[in-house]
mmCIF file of the N, C-alpha and C atoms, coordinates in Angstrom:
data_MODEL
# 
_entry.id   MODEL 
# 
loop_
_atom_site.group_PDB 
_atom_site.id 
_atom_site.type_symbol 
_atom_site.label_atom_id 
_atom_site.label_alt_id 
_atom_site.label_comp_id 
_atom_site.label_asym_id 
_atom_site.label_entity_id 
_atom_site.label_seq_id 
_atom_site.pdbx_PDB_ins_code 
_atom_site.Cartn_x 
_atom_site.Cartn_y 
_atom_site.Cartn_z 
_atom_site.occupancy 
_atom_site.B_iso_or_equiv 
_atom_site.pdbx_formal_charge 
_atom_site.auth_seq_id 
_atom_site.auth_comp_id 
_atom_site.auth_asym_id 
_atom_site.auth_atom_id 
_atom_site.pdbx_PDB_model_num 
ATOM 1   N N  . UNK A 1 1  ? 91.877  88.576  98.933  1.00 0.00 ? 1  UNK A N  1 
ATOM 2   C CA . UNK A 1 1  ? 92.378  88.194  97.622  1.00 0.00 ? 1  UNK A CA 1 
ATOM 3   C C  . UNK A 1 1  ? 93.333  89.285  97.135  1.00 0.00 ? 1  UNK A C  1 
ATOM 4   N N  . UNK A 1 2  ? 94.491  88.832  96.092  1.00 0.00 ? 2  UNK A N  1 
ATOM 5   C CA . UNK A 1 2  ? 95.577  89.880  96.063  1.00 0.00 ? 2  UNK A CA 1 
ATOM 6   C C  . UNK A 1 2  ? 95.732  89.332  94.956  1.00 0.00 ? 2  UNK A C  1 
ATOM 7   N N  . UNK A 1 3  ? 95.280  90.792  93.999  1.00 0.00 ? 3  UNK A N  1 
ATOM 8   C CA . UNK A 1 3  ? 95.185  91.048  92.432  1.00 0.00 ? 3  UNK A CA 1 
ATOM 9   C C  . UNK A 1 3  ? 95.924  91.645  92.301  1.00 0.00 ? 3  UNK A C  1 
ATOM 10  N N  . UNK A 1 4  ? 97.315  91.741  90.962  1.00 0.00 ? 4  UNK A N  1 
ATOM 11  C CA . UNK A 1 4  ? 98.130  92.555  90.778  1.00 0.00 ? 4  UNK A CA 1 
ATOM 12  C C  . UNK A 1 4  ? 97.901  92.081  88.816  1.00 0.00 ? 4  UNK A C  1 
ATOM 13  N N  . UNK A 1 5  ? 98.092  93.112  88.612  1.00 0.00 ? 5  UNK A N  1 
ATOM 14  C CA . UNK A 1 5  ? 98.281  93.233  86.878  1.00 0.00 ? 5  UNK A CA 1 
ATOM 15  C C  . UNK A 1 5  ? 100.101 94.449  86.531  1.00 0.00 ? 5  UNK A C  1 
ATOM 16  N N  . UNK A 1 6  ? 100.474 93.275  85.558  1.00 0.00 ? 6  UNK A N  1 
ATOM 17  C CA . UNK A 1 6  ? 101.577 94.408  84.770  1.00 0.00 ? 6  UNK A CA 1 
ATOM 18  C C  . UNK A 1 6  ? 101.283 94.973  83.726  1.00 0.00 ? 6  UNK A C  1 
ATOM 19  N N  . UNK A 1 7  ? 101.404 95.854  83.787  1.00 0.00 ? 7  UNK A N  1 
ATOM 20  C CA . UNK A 1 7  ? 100.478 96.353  82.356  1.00 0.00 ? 7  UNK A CA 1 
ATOM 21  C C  . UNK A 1 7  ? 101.805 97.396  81.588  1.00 0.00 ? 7  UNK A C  1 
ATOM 22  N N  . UNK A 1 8  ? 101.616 97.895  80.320  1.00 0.00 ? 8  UNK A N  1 
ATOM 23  C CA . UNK A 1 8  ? 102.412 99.068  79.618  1.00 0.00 ? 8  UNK A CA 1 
ATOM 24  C C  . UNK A 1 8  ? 100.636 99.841  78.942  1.00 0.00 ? 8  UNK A C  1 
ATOM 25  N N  . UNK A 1 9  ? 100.901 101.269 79.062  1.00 0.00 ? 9  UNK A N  1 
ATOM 26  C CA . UNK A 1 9  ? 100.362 101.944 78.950  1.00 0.00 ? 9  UNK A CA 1 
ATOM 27  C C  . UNK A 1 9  ? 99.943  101.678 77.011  1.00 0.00 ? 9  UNK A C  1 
ATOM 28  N N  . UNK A 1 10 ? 100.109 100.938 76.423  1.00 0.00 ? 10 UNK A N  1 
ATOM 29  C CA . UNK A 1 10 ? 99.611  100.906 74.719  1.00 0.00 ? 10 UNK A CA 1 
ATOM 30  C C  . UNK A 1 10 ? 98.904  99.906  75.045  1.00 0.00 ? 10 UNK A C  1 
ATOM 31  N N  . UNK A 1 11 ? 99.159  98.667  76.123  1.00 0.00 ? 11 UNK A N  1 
ATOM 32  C CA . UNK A 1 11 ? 98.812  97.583  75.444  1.00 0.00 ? 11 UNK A CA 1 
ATOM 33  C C  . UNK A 1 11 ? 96.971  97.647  76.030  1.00 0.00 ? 11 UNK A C  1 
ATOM 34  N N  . UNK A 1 12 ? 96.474  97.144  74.736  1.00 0.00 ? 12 UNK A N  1 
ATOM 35  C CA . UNK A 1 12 ? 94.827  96.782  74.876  1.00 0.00 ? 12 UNK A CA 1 
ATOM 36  C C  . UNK A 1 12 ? 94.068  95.567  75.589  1.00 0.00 ? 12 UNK A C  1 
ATOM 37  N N  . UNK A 1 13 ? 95.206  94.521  75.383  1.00 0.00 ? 13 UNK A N  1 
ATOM 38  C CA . UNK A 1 13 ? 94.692  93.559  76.743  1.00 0.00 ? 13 UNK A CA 1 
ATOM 39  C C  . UNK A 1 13 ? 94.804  93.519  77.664  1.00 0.00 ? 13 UNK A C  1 
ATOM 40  N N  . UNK A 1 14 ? 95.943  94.833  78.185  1.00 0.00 ? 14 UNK A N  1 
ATOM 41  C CA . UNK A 1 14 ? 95.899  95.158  79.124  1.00 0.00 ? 14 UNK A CA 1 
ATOM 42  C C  . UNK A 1 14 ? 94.610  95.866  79.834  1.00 0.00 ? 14 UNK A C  1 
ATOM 43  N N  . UNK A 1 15 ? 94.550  96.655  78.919  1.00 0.00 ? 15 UNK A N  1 
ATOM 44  C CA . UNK A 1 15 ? 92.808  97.602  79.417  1.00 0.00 ? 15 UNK A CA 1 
ATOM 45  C C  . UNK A 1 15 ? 91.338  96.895  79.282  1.00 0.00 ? 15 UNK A C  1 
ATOM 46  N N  . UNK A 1 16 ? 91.705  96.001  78.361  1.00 0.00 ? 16 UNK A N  1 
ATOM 47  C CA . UNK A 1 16 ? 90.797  95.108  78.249  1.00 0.00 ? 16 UNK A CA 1 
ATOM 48  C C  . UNK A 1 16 ? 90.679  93.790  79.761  1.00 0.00 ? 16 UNK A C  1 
ATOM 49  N N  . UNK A 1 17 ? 91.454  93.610  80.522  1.00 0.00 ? 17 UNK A N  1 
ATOM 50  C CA . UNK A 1 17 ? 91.591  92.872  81.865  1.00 0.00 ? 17 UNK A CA 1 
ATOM 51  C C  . UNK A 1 17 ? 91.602  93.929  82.389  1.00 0.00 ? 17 UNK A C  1 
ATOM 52  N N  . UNK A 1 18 ? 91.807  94.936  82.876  1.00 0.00 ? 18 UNK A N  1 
ATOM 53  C CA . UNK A 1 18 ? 91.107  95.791  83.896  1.00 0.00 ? 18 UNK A CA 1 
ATOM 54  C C  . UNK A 1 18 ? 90.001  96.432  83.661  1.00 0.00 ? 18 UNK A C  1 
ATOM 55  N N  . UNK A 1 19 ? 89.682  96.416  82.766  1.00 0.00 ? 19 UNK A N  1 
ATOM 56  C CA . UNK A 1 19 ? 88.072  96.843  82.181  1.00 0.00 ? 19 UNK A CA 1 
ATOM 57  C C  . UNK A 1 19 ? 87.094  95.822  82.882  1.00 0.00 ? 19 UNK A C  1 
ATOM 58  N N  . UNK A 1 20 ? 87.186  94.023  83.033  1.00 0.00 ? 20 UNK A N  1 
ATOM 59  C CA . UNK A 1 20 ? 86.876  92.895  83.569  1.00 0.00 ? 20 UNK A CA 1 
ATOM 60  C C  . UNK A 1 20 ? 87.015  93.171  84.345  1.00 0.00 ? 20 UNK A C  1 
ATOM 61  N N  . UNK A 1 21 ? 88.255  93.411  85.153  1.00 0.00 ? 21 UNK A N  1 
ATOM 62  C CA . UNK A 1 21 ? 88.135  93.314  87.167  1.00 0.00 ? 21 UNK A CA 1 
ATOM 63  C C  . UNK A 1 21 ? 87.026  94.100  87.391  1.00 0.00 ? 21 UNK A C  1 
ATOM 64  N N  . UNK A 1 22 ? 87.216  95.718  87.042  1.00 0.00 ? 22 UNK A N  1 
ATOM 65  C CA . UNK A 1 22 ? 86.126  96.702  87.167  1.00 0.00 ? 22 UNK A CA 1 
ATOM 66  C C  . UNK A 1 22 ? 84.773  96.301  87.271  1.00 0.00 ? 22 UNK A C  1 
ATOM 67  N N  . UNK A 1 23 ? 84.610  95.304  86.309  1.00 0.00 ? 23 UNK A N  1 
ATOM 68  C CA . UNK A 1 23 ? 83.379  95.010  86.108  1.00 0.00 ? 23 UNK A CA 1 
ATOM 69  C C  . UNK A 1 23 ? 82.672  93.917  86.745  1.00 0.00 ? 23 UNK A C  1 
ATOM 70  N N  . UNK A 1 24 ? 83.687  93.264  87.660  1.00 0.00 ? 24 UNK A N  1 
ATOM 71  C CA . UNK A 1 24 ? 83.483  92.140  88.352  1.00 0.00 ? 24 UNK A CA 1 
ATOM 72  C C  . UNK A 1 24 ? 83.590  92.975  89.942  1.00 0.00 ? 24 UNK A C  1 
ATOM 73  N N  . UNK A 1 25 ? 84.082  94.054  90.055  1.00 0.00 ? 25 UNK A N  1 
ATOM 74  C CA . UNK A 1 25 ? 84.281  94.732  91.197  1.00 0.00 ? 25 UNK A CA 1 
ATOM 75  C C  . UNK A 1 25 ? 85.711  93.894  91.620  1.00 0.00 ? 25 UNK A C  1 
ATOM 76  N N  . UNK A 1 26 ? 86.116  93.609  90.631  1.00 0.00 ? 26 UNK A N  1 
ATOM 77  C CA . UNK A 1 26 ? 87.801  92.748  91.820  1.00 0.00 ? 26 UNK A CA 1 
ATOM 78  C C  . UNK A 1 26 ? 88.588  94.258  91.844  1.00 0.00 ? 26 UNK A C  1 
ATOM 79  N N  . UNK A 1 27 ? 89.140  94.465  93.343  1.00 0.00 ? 27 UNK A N  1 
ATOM 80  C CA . UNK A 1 27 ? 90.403  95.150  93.176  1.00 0.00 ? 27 UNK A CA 1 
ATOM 81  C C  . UNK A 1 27 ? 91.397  94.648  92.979  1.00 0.00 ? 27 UNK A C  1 
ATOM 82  N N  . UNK A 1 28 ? 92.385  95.652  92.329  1.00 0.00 ? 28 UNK A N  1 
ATOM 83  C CA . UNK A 1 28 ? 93.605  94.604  91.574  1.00 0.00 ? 28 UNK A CA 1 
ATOM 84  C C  . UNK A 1 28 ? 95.047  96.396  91.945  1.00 0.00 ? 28 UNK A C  1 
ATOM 85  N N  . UNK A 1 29 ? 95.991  95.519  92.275  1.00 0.00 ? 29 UNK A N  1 
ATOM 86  C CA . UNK A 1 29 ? 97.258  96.599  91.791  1.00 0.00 ? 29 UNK A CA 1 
ATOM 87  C C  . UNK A 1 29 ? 97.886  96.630  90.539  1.00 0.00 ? 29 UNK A C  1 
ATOM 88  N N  . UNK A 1 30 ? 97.920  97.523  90.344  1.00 0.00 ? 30 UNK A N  1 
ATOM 89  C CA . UNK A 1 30 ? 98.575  97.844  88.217  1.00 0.00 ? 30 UNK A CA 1 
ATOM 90  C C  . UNK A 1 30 ? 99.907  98.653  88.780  1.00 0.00 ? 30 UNK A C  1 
ATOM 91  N N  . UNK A 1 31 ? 100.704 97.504  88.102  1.00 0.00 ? 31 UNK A N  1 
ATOM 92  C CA . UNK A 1 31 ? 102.003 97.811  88.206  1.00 0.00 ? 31 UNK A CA 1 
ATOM 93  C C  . UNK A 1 31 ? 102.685 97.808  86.706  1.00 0.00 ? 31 UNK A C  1 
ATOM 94  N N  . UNK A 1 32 ? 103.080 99.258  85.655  1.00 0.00 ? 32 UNK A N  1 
ATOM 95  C CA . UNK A 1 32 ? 103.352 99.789  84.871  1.00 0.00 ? 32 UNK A CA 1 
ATOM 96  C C  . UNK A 1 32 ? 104.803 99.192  84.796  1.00 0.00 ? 32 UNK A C  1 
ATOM 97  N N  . UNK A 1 33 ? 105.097 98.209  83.759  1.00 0.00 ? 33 UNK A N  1 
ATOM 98  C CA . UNK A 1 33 ? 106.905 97.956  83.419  1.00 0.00 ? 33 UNK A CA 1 
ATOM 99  C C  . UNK A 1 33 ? 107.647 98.687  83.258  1.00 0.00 ? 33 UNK A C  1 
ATOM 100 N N  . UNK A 1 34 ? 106.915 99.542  82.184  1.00 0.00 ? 34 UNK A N  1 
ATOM 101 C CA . UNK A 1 34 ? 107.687 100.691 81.324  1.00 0.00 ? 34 UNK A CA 1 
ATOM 102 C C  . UNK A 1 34 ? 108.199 101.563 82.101  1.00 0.00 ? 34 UNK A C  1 
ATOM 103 N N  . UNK A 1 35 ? 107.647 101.895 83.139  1.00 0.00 ? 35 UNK A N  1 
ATOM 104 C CA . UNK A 1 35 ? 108.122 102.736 84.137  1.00 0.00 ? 35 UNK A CA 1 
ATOM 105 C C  . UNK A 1 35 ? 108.242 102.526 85.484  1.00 0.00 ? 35 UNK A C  1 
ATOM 106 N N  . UNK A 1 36 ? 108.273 100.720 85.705  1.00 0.00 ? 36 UNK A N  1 
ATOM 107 C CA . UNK A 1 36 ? 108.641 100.631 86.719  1.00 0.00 ? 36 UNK A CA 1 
ATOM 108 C C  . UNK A 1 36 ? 109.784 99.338  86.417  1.00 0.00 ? 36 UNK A C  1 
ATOM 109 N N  . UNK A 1 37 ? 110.946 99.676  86.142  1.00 0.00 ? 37 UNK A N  1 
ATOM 110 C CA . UNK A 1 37 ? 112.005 98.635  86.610  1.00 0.00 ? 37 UNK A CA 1 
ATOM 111 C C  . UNK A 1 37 ? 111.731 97.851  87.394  1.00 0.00 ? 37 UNK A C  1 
ATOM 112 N N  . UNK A 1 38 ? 111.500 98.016  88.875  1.00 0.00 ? 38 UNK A N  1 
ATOM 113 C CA . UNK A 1 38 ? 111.548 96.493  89.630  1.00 0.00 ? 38 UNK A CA 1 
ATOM 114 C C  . UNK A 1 38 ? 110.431 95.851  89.234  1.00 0.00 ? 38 UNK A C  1 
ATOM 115 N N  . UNK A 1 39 ? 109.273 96.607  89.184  1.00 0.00 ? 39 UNK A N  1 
ATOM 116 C CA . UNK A 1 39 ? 107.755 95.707  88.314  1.00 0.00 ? 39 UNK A CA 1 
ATOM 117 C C  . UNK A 1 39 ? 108.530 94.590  87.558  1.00 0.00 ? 39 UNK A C  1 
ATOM 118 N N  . UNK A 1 40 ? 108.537 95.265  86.453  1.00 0.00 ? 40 UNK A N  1 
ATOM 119 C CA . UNK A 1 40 ? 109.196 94.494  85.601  1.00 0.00 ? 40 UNK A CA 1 
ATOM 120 C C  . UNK A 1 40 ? 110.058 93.652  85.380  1.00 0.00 ? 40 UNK A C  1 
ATOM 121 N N  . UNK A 1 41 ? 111.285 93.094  86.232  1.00 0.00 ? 41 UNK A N  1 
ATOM 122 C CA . UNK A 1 41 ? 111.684 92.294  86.820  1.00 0.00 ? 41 UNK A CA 1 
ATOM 123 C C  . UNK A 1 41 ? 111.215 91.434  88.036  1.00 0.00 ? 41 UNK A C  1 
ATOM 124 N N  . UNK A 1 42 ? 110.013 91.966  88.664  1.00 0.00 ? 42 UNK A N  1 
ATOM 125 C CA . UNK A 1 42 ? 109.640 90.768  89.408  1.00 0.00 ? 42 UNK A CA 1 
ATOM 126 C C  . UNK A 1 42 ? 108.645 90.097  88.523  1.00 0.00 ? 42 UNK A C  1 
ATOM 127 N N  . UNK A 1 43 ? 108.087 90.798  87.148  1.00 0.00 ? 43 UNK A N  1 
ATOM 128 C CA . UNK A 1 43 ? 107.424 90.135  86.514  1.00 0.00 ? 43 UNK A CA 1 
ATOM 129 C C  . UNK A 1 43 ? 107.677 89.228  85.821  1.00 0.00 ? 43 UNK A C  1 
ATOM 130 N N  . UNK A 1 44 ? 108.752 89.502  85.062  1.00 0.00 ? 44 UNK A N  1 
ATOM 131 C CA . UNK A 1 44 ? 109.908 88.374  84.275  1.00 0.00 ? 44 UNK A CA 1 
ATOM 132 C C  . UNK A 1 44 ? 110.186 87.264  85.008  1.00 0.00 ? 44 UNK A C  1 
ATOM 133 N N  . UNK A 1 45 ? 109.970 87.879  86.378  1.00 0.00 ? 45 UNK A N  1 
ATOM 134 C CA . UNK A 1 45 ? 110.692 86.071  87.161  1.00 0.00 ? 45 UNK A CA 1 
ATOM 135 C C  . UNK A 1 45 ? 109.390 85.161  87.713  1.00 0.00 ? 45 UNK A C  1 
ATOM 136 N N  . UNK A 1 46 ? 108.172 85.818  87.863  1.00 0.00 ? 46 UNK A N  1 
ATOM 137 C CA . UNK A 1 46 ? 107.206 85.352  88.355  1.00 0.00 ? 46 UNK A CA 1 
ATOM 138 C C  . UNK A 1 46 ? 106.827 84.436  86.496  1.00 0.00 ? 46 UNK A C  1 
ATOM 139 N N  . UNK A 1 47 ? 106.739 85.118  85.677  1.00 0.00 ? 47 UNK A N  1 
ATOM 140 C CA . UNK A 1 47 ? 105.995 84.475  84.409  1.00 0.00 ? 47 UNK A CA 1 
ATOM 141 C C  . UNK A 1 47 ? 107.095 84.125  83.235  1.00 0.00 ? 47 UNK A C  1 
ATOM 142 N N  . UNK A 1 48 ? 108.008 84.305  83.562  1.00 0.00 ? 48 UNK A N  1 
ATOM 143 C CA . UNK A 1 48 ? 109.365 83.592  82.559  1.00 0.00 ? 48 UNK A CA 1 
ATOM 144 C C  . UNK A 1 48 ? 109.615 84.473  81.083  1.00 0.00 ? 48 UNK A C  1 
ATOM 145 N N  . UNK A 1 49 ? 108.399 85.523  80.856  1.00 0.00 ? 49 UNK A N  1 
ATOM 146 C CA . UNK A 1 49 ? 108.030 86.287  79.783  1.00 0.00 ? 49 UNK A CA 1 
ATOM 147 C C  . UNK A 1 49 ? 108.119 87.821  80.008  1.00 0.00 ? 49 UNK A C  1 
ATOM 148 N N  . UNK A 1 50 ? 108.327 88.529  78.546  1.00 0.00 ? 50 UNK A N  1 
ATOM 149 C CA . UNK A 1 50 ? 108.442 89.600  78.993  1.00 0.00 ? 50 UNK A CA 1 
ATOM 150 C C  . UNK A 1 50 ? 107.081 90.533  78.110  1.00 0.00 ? 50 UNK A C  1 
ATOM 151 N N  . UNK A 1 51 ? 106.012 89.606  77.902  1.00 0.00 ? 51 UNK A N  1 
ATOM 152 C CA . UNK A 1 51 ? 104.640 90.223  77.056  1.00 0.00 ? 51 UNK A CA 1 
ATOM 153 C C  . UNK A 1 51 ? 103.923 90.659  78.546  1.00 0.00 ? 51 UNK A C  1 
ATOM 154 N N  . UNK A 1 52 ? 103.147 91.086  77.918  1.00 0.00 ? 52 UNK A N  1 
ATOM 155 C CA . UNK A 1 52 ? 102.012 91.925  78.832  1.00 0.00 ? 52 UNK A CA 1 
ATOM 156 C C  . UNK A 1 52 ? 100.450 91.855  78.968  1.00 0.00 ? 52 UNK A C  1 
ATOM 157 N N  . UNK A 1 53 ? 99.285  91.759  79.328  1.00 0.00 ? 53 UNK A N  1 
ATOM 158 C CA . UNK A 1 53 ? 99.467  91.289  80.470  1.00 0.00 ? 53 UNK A CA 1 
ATOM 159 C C  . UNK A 1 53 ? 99.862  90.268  81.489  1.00 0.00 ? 53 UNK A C  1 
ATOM 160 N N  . UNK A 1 54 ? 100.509 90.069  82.463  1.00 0.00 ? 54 UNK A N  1 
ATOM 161 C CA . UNK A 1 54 ? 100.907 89.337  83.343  1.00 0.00 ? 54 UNK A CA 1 
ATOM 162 C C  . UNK A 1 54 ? 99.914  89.492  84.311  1.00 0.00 ? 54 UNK A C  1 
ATOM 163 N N  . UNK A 1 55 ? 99.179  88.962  84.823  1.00 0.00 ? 55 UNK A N  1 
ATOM 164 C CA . UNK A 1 55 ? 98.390  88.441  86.065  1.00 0.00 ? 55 UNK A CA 1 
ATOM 165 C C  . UNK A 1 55 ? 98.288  87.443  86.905  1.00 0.00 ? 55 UNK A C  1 
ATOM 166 N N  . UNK A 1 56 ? 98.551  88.193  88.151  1.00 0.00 ? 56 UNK A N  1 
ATOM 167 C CA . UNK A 1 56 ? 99.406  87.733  89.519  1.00 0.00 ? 56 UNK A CA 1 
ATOM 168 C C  . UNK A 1 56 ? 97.815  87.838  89.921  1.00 0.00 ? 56 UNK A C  1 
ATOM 169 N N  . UNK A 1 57 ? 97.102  86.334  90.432  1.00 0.00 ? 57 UNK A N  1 
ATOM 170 C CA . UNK A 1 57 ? 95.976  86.583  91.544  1.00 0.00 ? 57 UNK A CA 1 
ATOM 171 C C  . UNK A 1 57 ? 96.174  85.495  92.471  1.00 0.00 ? 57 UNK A C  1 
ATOM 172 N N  . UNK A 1 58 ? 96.387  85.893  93.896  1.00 0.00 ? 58 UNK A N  1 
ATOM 173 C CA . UNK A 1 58 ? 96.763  84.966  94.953  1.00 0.00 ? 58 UNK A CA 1 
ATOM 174 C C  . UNK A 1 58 ? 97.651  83.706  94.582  1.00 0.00 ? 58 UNK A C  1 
ATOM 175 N N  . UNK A 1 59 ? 98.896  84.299  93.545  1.00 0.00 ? 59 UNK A N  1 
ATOM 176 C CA . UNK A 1 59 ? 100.275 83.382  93.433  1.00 0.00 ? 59 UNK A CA 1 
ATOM 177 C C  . UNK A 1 59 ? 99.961  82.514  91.827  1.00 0.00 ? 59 UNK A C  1 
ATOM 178 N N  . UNK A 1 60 ? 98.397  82.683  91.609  1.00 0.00 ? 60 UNK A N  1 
ATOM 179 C CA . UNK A 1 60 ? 98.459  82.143  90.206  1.00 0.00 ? 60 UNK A CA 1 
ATOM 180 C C  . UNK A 1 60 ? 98.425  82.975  88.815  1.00 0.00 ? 60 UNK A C  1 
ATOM 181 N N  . UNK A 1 61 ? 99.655  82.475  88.243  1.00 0.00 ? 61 UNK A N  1 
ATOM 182 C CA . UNK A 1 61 ? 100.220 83.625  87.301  1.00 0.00 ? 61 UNK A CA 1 
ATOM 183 C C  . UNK A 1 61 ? 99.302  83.399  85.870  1.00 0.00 ? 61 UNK A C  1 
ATOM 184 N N  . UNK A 1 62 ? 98.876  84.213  85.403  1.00 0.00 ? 62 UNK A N  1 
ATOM 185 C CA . UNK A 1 62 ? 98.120  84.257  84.198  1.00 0.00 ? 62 UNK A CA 1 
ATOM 186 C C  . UNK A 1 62 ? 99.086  84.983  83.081  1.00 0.00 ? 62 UNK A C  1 
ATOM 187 N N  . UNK A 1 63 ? 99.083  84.562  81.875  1.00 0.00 ? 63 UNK A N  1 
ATOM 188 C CA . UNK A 1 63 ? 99.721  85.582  81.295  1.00 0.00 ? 63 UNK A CA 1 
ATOM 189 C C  . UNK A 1 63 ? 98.612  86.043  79.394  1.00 0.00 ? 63 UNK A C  1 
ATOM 190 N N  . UNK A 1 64 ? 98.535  87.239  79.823  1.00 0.00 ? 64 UNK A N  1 
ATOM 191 C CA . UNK A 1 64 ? 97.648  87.919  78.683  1.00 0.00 ? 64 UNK A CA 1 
ATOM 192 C C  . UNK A 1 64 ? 96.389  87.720  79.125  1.00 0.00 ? 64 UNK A C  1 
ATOM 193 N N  . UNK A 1 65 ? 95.121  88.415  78.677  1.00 0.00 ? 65 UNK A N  1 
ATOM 194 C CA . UNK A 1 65 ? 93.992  88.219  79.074  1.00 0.00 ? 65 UNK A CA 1 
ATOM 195 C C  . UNK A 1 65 ? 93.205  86.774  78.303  1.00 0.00 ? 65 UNK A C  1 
ATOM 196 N N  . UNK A 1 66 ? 93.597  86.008  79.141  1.00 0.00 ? 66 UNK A N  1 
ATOM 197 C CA . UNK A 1 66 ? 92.118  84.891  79.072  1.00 0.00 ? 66 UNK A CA 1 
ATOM 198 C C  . UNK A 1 66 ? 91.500  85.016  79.946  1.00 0.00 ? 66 UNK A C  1 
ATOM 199 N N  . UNK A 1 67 ? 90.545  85.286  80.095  1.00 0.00 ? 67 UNK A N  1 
ATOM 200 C CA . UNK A 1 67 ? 89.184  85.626  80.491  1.00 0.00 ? 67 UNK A CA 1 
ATOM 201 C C  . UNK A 1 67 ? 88.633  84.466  81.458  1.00 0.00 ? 67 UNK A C  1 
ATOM 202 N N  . UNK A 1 68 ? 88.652  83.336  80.926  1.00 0.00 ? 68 UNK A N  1 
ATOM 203 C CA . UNK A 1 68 ? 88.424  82.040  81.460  1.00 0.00 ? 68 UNK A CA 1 
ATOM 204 C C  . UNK A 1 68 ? 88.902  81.554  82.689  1.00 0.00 ? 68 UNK A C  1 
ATOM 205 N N  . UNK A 1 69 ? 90.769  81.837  82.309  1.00 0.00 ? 69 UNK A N  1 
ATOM 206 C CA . UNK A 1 69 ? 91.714  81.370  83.526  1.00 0.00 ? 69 UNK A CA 1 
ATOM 207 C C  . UNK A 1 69 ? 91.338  82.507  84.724  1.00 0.00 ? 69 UNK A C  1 
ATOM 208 N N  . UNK A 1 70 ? 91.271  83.659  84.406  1.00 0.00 ? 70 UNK A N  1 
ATOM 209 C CA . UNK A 1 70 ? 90.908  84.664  85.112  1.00 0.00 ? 70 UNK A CA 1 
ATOM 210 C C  . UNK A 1 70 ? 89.719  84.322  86.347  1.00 0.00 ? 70 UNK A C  1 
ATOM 211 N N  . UNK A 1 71 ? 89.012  84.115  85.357  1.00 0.00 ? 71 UNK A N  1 
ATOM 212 C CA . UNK A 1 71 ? 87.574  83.553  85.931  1.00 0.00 ? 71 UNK A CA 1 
ATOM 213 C C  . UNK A 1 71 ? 88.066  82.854  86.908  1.00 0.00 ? 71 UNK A C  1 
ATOM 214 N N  . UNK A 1 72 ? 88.616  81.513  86.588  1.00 0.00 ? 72 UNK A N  1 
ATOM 215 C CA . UNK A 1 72 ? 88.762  80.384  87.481  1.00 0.00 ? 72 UNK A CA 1 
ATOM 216 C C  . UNK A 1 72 ? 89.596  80.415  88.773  1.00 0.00 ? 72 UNK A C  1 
ATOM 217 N N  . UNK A 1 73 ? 91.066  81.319  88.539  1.00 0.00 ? 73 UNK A N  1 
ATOM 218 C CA . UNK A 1 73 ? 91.752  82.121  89.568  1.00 0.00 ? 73 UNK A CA 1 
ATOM 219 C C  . UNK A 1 73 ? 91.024  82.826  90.578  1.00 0.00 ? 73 UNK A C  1 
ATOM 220 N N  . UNK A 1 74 ? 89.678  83.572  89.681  1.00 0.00 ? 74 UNK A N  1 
ATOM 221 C CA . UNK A 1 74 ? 89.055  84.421  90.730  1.00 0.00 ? 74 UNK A CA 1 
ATOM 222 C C  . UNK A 1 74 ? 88.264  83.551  91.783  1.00 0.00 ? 74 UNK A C  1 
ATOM 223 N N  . UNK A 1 75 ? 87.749  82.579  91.013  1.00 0.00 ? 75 UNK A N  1 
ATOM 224 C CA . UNK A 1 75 ? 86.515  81.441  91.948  1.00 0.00 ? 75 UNK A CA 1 
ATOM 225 C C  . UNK A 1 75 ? 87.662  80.593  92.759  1.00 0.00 ? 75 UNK A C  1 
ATOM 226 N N  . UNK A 1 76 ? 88.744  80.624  93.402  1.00 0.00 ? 76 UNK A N  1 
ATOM 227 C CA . UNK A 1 76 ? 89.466  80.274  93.943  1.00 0.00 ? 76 UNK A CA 1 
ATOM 228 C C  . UNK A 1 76 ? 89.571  80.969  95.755  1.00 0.00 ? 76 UNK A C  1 
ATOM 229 N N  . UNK A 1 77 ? 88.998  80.402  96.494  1.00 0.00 ? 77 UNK A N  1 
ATOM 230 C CA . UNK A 1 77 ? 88.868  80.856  97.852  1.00 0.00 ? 77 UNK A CA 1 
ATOM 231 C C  . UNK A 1 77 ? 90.465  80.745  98.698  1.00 0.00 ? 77 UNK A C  1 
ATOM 232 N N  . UNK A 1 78 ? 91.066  82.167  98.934  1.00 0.00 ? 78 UNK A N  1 
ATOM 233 C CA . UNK A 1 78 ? 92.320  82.274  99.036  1.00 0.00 ? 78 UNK A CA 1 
ATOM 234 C C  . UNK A 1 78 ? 92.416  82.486  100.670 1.00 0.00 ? 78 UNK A C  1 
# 
């Protein structure tokens, strides 16, 4: 399974969805906008938006922490 989060270092739903993976044991890659240019443009094109969090799990794009969709992405056998 291939977890990626965009995150900016203020935002709280951001820490608040990796606080969840943690706690679910998912590993995930955190890829920082603010300081990563290409992040951030492959994020814009994957989710059409430029808010935060964006969550990429095995091609299904989540955007901000719902908890729920998360869930359901995760129960998804990839």
């Amino acid at each position: 399974m291939t977890v990626k989060i965009y995150t900016t270092t203020t935002c709280p739903y951001c820490r608040m969805a990796k606080d969840f993976f943690k706690k679910k044991g998912v590993k995930y890659e955190e890829l920082n906008v603010e300081t990563n240019p290409k992040a951030a443009a492959e994020m814009v094109a994957k989710s059409h938006q430029m808010g935060v969090p964006v969550i990429d799990i095995n091609g299904k794009i989540i955007t901000g922490f719902d908890k729920q969709a998360i869930e359901n992405a995760l129960a998804v056998k990839a």
